[in-house]
N, C-alpha and C positions, 0 to 999 in steps of 0.2 A: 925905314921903308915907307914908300909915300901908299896914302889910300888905295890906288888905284893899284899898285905892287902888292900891295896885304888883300885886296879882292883878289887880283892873278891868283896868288898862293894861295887863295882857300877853293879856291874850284878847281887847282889841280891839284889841292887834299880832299875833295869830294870827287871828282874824278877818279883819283887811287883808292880811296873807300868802296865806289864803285864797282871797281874791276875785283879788290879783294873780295868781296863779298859775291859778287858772280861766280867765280874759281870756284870758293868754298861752296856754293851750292851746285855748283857745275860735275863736283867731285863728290855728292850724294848719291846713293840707291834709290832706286825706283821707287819704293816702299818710304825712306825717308821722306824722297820728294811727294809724296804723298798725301803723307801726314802733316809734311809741311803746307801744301796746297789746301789742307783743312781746315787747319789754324789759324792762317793770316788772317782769313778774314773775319773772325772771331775776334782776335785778337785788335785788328784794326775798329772795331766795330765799339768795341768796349773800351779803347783809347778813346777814339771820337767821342763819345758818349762822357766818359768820364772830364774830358778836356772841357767839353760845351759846357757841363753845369761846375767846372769849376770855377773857384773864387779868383785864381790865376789869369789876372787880365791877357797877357800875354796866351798861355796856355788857351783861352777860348778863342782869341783872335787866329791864332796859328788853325785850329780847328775846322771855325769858321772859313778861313779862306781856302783850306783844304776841301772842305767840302763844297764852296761854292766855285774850285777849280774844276774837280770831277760833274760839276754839274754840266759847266763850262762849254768842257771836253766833248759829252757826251751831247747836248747840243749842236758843236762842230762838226761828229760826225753826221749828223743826219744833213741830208742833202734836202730832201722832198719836205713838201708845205701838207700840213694835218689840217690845217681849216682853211675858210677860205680868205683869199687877197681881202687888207683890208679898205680896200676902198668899194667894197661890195658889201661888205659884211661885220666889218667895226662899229658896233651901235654908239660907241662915246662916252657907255655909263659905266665902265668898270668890268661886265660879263659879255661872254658868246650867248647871245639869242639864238633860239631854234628858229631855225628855215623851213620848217616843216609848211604844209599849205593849212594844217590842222593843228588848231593849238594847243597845249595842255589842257585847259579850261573843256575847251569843246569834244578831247577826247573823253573828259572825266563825265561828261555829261551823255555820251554814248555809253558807256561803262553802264550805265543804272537804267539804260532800254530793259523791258523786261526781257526782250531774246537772249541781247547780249550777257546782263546778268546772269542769265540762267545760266549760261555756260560759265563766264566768270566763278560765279558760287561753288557749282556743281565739282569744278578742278580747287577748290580752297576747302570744299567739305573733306576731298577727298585724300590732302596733304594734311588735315587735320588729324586723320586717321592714322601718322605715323609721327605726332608729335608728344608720344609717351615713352617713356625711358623701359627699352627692351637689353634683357640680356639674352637673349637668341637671335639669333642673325635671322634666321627662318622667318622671325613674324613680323609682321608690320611695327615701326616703332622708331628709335633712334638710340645710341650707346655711344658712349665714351671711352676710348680705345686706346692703345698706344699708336703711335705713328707706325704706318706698316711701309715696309722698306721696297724697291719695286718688284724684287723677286723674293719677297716673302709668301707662304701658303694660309690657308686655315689651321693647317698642321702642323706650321713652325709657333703660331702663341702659342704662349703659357699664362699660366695663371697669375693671373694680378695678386701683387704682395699687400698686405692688410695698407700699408700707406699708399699704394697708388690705390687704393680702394677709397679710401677718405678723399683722397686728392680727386676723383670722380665725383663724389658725393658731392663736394664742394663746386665745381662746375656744375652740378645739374640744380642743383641750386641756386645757382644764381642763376644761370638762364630760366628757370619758371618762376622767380619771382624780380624777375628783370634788373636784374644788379644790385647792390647793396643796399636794398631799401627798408623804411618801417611800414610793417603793416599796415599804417593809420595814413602812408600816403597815398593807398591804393594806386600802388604800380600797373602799369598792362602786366596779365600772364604772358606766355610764353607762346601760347595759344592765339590770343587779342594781337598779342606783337606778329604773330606771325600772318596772321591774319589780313592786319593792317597792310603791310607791307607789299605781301602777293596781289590784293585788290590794286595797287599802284602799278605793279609791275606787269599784271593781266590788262591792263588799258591802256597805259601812257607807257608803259615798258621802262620805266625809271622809279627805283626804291630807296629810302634814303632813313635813314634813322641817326640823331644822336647819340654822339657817345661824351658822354660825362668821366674826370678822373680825378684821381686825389691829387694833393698836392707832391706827392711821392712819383706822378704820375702811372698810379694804379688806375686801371677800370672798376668805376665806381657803378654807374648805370648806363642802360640804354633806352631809349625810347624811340618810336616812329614818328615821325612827324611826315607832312605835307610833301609827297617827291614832285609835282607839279609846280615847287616853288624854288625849288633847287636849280641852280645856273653854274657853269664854269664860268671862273674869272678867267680875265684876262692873263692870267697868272701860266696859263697854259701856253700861251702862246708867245714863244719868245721874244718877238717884235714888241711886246712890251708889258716884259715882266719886269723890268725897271722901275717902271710906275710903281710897283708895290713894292718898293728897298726898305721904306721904312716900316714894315708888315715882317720884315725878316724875323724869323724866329727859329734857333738853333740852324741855321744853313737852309732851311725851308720854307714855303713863301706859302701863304693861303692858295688853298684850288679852287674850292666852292662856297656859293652865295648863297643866300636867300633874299630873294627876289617880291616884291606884291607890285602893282601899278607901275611897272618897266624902273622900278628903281632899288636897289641893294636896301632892306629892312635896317634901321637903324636903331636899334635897342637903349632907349632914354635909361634904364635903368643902369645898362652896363656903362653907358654914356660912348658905347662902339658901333660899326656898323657890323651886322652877324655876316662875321668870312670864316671857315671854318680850314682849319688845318689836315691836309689826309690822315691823321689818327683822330680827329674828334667828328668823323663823320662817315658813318657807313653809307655806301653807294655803290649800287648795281643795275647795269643795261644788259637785256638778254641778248636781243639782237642788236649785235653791234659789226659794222661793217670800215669799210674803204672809202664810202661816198662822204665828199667833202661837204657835201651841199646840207649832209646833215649834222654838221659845224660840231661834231663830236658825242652828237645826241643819240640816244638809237630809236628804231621803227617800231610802231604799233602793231599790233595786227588787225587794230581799227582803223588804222590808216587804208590798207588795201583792203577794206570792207565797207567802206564808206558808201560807195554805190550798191550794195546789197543789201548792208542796213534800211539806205533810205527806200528801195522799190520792197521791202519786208511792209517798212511803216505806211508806204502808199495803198498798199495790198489792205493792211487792216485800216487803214481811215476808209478806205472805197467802202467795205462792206458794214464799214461801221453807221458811214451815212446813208447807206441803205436800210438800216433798221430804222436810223434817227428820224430820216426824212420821206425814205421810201423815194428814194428816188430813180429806182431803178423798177420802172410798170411793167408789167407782163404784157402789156401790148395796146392799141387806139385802135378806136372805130374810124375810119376813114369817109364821108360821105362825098360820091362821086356823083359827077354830074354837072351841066358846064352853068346852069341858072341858079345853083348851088348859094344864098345870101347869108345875111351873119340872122337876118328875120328866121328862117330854118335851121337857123342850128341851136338859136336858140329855145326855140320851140321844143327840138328834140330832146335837148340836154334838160327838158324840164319836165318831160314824157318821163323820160329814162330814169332820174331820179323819181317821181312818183311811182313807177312799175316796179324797184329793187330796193327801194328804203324799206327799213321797218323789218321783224322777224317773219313777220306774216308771208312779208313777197321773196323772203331768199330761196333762192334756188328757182325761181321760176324764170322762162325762158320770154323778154321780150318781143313782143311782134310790133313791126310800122310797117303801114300799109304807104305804099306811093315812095318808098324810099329807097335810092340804090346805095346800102351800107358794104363797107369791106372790113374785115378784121383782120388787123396788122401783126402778126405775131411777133413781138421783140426777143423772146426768148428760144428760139428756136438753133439746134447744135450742140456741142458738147462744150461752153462756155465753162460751165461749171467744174467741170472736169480739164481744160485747160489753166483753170487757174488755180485749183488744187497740186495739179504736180506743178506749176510756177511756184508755189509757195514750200513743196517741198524743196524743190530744185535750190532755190536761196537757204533754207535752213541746212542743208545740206553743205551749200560753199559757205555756210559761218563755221561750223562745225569741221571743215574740212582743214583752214585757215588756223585756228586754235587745237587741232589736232583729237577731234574727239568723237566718240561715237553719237549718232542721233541720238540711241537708244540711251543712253546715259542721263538724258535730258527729259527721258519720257515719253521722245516719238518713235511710236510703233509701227513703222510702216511694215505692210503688207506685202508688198513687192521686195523688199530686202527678207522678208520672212521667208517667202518661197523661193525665192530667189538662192540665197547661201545656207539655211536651214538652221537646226538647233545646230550643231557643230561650228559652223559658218559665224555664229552670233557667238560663240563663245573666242573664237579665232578673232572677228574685228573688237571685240572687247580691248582682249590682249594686244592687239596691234595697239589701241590708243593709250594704252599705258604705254608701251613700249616706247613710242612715239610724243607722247603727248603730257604724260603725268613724271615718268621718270627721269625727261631733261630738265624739268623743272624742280624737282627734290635735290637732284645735283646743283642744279645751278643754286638753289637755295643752300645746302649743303657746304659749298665753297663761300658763299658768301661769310656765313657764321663761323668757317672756319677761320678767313683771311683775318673778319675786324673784331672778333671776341677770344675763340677757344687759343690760339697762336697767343695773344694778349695777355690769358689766365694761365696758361702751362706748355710750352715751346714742346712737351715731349708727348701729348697728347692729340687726338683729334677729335671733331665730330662724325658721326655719322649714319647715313637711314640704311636701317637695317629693315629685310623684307624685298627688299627691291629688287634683286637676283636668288628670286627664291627656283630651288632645282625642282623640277617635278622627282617627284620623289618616287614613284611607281615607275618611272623612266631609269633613274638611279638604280635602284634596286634591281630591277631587269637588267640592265647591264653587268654591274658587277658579281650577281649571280654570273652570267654566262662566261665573265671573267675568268671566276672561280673556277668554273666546272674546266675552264679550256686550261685552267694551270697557271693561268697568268700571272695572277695573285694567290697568296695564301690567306688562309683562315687569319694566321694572326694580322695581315694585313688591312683585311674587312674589319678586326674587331678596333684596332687605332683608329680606321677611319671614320671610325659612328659611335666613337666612346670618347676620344682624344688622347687615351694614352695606351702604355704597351699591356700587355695579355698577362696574367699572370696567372700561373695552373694550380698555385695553389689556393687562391683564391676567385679567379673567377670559369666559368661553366658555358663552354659553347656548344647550344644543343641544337645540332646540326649533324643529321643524318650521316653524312660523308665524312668526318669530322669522327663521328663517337667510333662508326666502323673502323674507321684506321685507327685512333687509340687503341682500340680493342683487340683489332691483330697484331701490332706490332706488342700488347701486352702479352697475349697468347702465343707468339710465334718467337718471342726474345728468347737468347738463353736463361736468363732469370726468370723468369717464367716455369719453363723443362726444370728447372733445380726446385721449385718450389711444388711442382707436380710431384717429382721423385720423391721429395722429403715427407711429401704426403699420406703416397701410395708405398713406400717401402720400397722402392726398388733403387736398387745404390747401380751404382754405376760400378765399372769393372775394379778391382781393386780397392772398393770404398764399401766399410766393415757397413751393416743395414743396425743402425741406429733402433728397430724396431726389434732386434736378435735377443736384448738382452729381458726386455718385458716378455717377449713371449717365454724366454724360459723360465724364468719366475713365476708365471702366470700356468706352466702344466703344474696339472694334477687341479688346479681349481676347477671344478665342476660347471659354474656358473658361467667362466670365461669360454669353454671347452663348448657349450653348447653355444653362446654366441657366434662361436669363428663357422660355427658346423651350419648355423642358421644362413649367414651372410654369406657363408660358399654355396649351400644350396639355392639360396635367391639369385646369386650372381650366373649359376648354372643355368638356373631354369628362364 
C-alpha cells in the first residue's frame, strides 16, 4: 500500500474511533455524563503536565503543540483588538507602555502629598486591622477554610479533622513569615507585604510581588517589589507573540516585564532579561475596564484628582505665602489730589513712620494736616469664609473619589455634624466601609487566593472574616419574633448559635416558653398520672393499692396509727 493509501486508512480508522467512542458516551446517564464532564479535565490537565516535564522527547513535543493548538484556537475565536493598533501604540522595545497622560513616577509622587497620603494610610491602617488569623467569622481578622461550594451555609461546615488543622497551621505560616524563609534573612511579615502592595495599588492602581519556587516547582517565597516597573510584554498581544518562541516555556510565553529608563532590566547576574512567567509573578489592577487607550493598564483615582489635588496645594502655598511674605495687607493709604508729587509722598511715608515706630507710639492714631488721605480697605467681604468651604468642598471630592468618610481623616466639619447628626455619622461611617474598605479586602482576598493559597492546598481558601458582620440585636430581635410566631422551634434557635443539634440530656434551654411546655406536657402525660397514683395510693379500677398491704401490717402500731390520724387531720383542716 502506497503512503498516501496508509494516511487514507488511518483517518478513516480515526474517523471510526471517532464515532465509536461518541455512541459509547452518547449511550451514558446524565449522572455518568457528569462525572465524566468532571474528570476530563483533570485528567487532561495531569496528562499535559506530566507529558511536558517528561524525559519522553516525543511525549513533550506532542504536549507542547497540543497546548500551543488550544492556544491557537482560542486566539481565532476572538474577533475584537484588546490594545491599541500598533502603529499608534508599538513602542519597539519588547512591552505595552502606558498611555496614560500621567505617569507611574508622577502618580507615586502624588501618593506621598500629605492630603493624599492621609487617606492612602488611613484605608492600609485600616486593612491592617484584619491581617491576624481569627477563628470567628464575627471579628475582624482572616481564617483559612475549606472551599465553600455556591450553595453551602454557615450551617453546612463542620469541623476541621486534626490534619486539615495542621495543613492551616502550615498556610498561615508561611504567609506571616512570607514563604519558606530563615529568620536571619529578615523576610517582609505579612503585614509589611501587605502593606507594601496596598500603597501601589491605592496610587498607581497596579500591585505586583514575586513569587519564588523550588525546583519541584513548589512555592518557595514571596515578596513585593516596585509595581510602577512592571509592564506587559508584548507577549499579550498576538500580532507578535512570535517574537518571543524562543522564551517558550512548557506551551507559555513570558507576560510581564520589569521595566527602569523605557528599557526591559537586564539582570548581569542571571546573565537574562527579568520577564516573568504568570505563575512567578503576582499581579493586580482594581480598576480595570474596556478602554483601549489604556493599553491594558488600569486607572488611578489620582488620575481623576489631578485638578483637585493641584487647586488643594494652590490653596495652602497662597496662605502659606501670606505668612512667609505677608503678602496679602489689610489695605493702603491712598493720597488724593491732582498736584499730588513723589516730593510728598515721600515726606509723608517718613511722618508716618516716625508717628508709629517704636512701642511708645503703638496704637496711637496719626494726624497730617493739609492732606487729602483715603483708606483702601483690601479685606472687606466674607473672603475668608469663601475659601474655607473651597477647601472643604476639595477635601470632600478626594475623599469622595477613594470612597471614604472625612471624618476618618480627622475633619470634623460642623455642617455635616448638624446636618445628619450622631446617627447620621455613624450611618456614613458604615456606608464607607461598605463602599470603600470592603471592595478592597475582597479584592485583596482574591488576589492571595488566585497566586498563593490555590498554590499551597487546591482544597482550601483565604479569607477576611468580620466583613459581614450581622448586627446581632437586629438577629436576635428577629428570631425571637420568629419563635414566638411558630416559625421556628427552640431546637432550631439552639443549631443556629451553637452549631450543632440540641441534646436534652445534656444540654438546658432556659427560656421561659420552653421550660412551661416541658413542664405541662410532664404534668399533663400519662406517665406522669401513673406516677401521681403510685404516690398517692390511688390505683386505678381493678389495680390491687400496692399501699394495702403496709397498712395492714402497720394496725395495732401505735406510733404509725397516730401519724395517719395527724396527716388526715392536717389535710382536713
Amino acid at each position: 500500500m502506497s503512503r498516501k493509501g496508509r494516511k487514507i486508512a488511518a483517518s478513516h480508522q480515526s474517523a471510526n474511533d471517532y464515532d465509536r467512542v461518541i455512541k459509547s458516551i452518547a449511550n451514558m446517564s446524565f449522572s455518568e455524563l457528569g462525572s465524566l464532564g468532571e474528570a476530563i479535565p483533570t485528567i487532561l490537565n495531569s496528562k499535559l503536565q506530566a507529558s511536558l516535564a517528561s524525559d519522553d522527547i516525543e511525549k513533550a513535543i506532542e504536549a507542547g503543540l497540543y497546548v500551543e493548538k488550544q492556544r491557537i484556537r482560542s486566539a481565532e475565536q476572538n474577533k475584537s483588538i484588546f490594545f491599541l493598533p500598533d502603529s499608534i501604540a508599538y513602542s519597539g522595545r519588547g512591552y505595552k507602555e502606558t498611555l496614560s497622560r500621567i505617569s507611574f513616577q508622577t502618580l507615586q509622587r502624588m501618593g506621598n502629598l500629605y492630603c493624599v497620603k492621609n487617606v492612602i494610610s488611613t484605608r492600609i491602617e485600616q486593612i491592617t486591622r484584619f491581617l491576624k488569623f481569627s477563628t470567628d467569622e464575627q471579628k475582624e481578622g482572616f481564617t483559612i477554610r475549606r472551599k465553600r461550594s455556591l450553595f453551602s451555609s454557615k450551617e453546612d461546615t463542620k469541623e476541621m479533622t486534626k490534619g486539615e488543622q495542621k495543613r492551616v497551621e502550615r498556610i498561615v505560616r508561611f504567609l506571616e513569615d512570607g514563604g519558606e524563609t530563615d529568620k536571619w534573612e529578615m523576610p517582609d511579615s505579612f503585614v509589611t507585604f501587605v502593606r507594601k502592595i496596598m500603597q501601589d495599588s491605592l496610587s498607581i492602581d497596579q500591585l505586583a510581588f514575586e513569587i519564588t519556587r523550588t525546583r519541584g516547582q513548589e512555592l518557595h517565597q514571596f515578596k513585593a517589589i516596585d509595581g510602577s516597573m512592571i509592564r506587559f510584554l508584548d507577549t499579550a498581544d498576538p500580532n507578535y507573540a512570535h517574537q518571543f518562541d524562543q522564551y517558550r516555556y512548557k506551551g507559555y510565553l513570558p507576560k510581564y516585564c520589569q521595566v527602569f529608563d523605557q528599557q526591559i532590566v537586564f539582570n548581569k547576574q542571571l546573565n537574562t532579561y527579568v520577564m516573568y512567567y504568570p505563575w512567578e509573578l503576582g499581579f493586580g489592577i482594581r480598576n480595570v475596564g474596556t478602554d483601549i487607550w489604556q493599553n491594558g493598564y488600569g486607572r488611578s483615582e489620582l488620575e481623576s484628582l489631578i485638578e483637585i489635588i493641584t487647586y488643594i496645594l494652590n490653596g495652602v502655598q497662597y496662605n502659606g505665602n501670606f505668612f512667609k511674605n505677608g503678602s496679602n495687607p489689610k489695605g493702603f493709604i491712598k493720597m488724593n489730589g491732582p498736584n499730588t508729587n513723589q516730593t510728598q509722598l515721600n515726606d509723608f511715608k517718613q511722618k508716618w513712620r516716625q508717628m508709629l515706630t517704636g512701642t511708645e507710639n503703638s496704637h496711637k492714631i496719626p494726624i497730617f494736616a493739609g492732606l487729602d488721605l483715603e483708606w483702601v480697605d483690601l479685606q472687606k467681604g466674607n473672603r475668608d469664609m469663601e475659601f474655607d468651604n473651597w477647601t472643604k468642598f476639595l477635601i470632600v471630592l478626594l475623599c469622595s473619589v477613594y470612597r471614604i468618610d472625612p471624618s476618618e481623616l480627622g475633619f470634623q466639619f460642623k455642617e455635616a455634624a448638624n446636618l445628619f447628626g450622631q446617627q447620621g455619622q455613624r450611618e456614613r461611617l458604615d456606608h464607607s466601609k461598605q463602599k470603600g474598605l470592603y471592595p478592597l479586602l475582597i479584592f485583596l482576598q482574591d488576589i492571595i487566593n488566585k497566586f498563593l493559597i490555590s498554590e499551597l492546598d487546591e482544597e482550601m481558601e483565604f479569607a477576611f472574616t468580620g466583613i459581614e458582620v450581622e448586627d446581632e440585636e437586629k438577629q436576635v430581635k428577629l428570631d425571637s419574633e420568629k419563635l414566638s410566631a411558630g416559625m421556628v422551634s427552640m431546637q432550631d434557635m439552639f443549631r443556629k448559635y451553637s452549631g450543632r443539634e440540641f441534646d436534652e440530656n445534656k444540654d438546658i434551654i432556659l427560656n421561659q416558653v420552653y421550660q412551661t411546655q416541658k413542664q405541662a406536657s410532664m404534668f399533663g402525660g400519662e406517665g406522669m398520672n401513673q406516677i401521681v397514683d403510685d404516690e398517692t395510693g390511688e390505683p386505678e379500677a381493678g389495680v390491687p393499692n400496692p399501699f394495702e398491704e403496709v397498712e395492714k401490717s402497720m394496725k395495732g402500731n401505735p406510733i404509725f396509727e397516730r401519724a395517719c390520724e395527724f396527716i388526715d387531720k392536717s389535710f382536713q383542716e
